[in-house]
N, C-alpha and C positions, 0 to 999 in steps of 0.2 A: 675310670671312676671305680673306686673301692666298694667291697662290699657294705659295709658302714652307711655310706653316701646311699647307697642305692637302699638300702634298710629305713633312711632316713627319709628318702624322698617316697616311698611308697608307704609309712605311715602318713607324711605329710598329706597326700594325696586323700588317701582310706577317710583320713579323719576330717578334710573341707568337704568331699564328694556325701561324708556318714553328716556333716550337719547342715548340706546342701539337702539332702533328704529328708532328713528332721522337719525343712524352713518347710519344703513344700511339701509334707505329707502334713503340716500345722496350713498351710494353707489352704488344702484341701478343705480338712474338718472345718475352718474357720466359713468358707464358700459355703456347704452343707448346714453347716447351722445356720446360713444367714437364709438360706432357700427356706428350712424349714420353718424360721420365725420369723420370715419377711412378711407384713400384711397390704403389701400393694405391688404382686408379680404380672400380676394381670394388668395392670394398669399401663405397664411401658413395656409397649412390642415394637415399635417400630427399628430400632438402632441396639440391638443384644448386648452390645459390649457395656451399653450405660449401666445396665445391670449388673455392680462389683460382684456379686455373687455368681455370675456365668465366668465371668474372667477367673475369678480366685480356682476355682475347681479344674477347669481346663490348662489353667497354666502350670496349677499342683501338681496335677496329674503328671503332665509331662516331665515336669520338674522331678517327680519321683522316679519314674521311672527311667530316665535318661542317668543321674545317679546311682541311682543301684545296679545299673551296667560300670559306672567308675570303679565304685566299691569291687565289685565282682574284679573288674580289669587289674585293681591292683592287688588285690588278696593272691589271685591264681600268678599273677605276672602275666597277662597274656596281652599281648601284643592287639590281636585282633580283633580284643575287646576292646582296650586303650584307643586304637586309632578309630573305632565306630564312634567307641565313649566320645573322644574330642569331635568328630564330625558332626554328632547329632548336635552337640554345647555348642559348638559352633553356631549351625542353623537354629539351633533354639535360642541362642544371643541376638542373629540377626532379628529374628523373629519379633523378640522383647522391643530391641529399638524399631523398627517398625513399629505397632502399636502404637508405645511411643511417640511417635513422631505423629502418626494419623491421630490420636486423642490430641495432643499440641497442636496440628494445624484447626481440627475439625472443631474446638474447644466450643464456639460460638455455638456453631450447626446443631452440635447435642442439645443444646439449652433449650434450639427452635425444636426437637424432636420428641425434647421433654414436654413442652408446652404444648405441644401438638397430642402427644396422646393422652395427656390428664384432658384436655381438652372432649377428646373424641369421647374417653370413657366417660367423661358429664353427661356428653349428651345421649350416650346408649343408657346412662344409669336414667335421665329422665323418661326417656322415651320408651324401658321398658313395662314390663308387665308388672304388678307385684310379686307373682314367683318367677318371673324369668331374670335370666343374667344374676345368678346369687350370688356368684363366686366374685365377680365384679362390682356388685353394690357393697358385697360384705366388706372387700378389701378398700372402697373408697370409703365407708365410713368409719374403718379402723385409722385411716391415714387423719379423719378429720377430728378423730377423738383424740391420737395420740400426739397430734402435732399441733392441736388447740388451732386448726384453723378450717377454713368452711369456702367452698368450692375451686374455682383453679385462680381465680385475680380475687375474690371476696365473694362477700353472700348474696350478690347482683345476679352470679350466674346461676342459681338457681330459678330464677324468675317468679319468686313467690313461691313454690313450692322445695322448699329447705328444710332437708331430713332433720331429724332427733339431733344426729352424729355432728353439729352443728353447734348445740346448747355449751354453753359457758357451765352451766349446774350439772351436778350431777348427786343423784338424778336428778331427772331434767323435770321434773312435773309442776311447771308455773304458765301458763296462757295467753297471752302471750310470751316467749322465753327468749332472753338475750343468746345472740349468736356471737361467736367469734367476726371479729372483722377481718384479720388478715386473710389472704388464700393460701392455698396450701401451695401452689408453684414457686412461692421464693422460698417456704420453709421444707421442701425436698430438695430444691435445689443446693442449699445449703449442709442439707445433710448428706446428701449424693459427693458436695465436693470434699464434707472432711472424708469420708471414704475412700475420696481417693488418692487424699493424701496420702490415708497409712497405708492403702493398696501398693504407693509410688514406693515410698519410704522401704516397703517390702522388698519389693523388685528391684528396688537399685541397691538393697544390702546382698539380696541372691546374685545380680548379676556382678558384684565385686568378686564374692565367693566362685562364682563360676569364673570369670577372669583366671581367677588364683589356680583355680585345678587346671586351666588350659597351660597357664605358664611352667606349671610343675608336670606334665603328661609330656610336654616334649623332651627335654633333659632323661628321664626318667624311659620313654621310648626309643631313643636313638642309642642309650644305652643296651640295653635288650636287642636292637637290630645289630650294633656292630658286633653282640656276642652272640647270634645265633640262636639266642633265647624266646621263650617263651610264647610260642605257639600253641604248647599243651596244658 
């Protein structure tokens, strides 16, 4: 292989590995924003992953960081960088499809998990105190304001006593005051799935991109070993 060639495939390389980086240091920030303008984190503990914003950050992260070992590997030429670099992209592909496949079998199971903890957090929000559980009550009555709907199946599960975060008006000051009918479980649920849409949409444009650097890292290494290169 000529110098030329090899000139070529380690831009090639630099520059999938520099917008592999870009995708998931944008995925990180993207996760971080959604944590800090999320108004209902407390509400789903049971199953982590339902939470796009714990996946976007954790898979960024690594996404950057296993990357910017690529970069590094091809700028210096180093061998020991390259073959970590492909190792890790490797396990971090197996990784992705896994997920994957556990989100596709488990699809149902999440929806019973999701329903289960809007569930649970109703009845902690009725059963507490007026100043206990703030962070909880605050963030179920953000969900019932922003998403115009009012307890987990409709305004039954309240049992008579059916917050403000409820009212149709706004402000709400009429006496009795019309509530929303829908619940709020098919309208997160629905929002939770366009989420994971473009969470999916994400990851399978990264893991093409990661593809492409494994198939240009070997050409590119076996190079470099049969000439004794790039160790230093």
């Amino acid at each position: 292989m000529n110098r030329s060639c090899v000139n070529c495939l380690k831009g090639l390389i630099i520059f999938l590995n520099f917008i592999c980086w870009l995708c998931g240091a944008f995925v990180v920030a993207f996760g971080e924003f959604q944590m800090m303008h999320s108004k209902f984190g407390s509400l789903i503990t049971s199953f982590w992953p339902i939470y796009p914003a714990n996946t976007l950050v954790v898979t960024g992260t690594i996404v950057t960081c296993v990357c910017y070992l690529g970069v590094l590997g091809g700028l210096k030429e180093n061998r020991c960088m390259l073959i970590t670099f492909f190792i890790l992209l490797f396990i971090l592909m197996l990784v992705e499809l896994a997920m994957a496949c556990v989100f596709l079998v488990y699809s149902r199971e999440i929806d019973s998990f999701f329903e289960a903890d809007l569930m649970r957090s109703l009845e902690i929000y009725k059963q507490s105190d007026p100043d206990g559980n703030l962070t909880l009550k605050n963030d179920f009555d953000a969900v019932q304001y922003l998403f115009r709907c009012c307890g987990v199946h409709g305004e039954a599960d309240w049992e008579g006593n059916i917050p403000i975060s409820c009212c149709t008006e706004d402000p709400c000051n009429t006496v009795p005051h019309l509530n929303w009918k829908e619940g709020c479980h098919i309208k997160l649920r629905n929002w939770f799935a366009g989420n994971f849409l473009s969470t999916g949409a994400g990851v399978v444009t990264m893991f093409i991109i990661q593809f492409a650097c494994m198939c240009v890292i070997i050409p590119l290494f076996c190079h470099f070993s049969r000439q004794r290169l790039g160790y230093l």
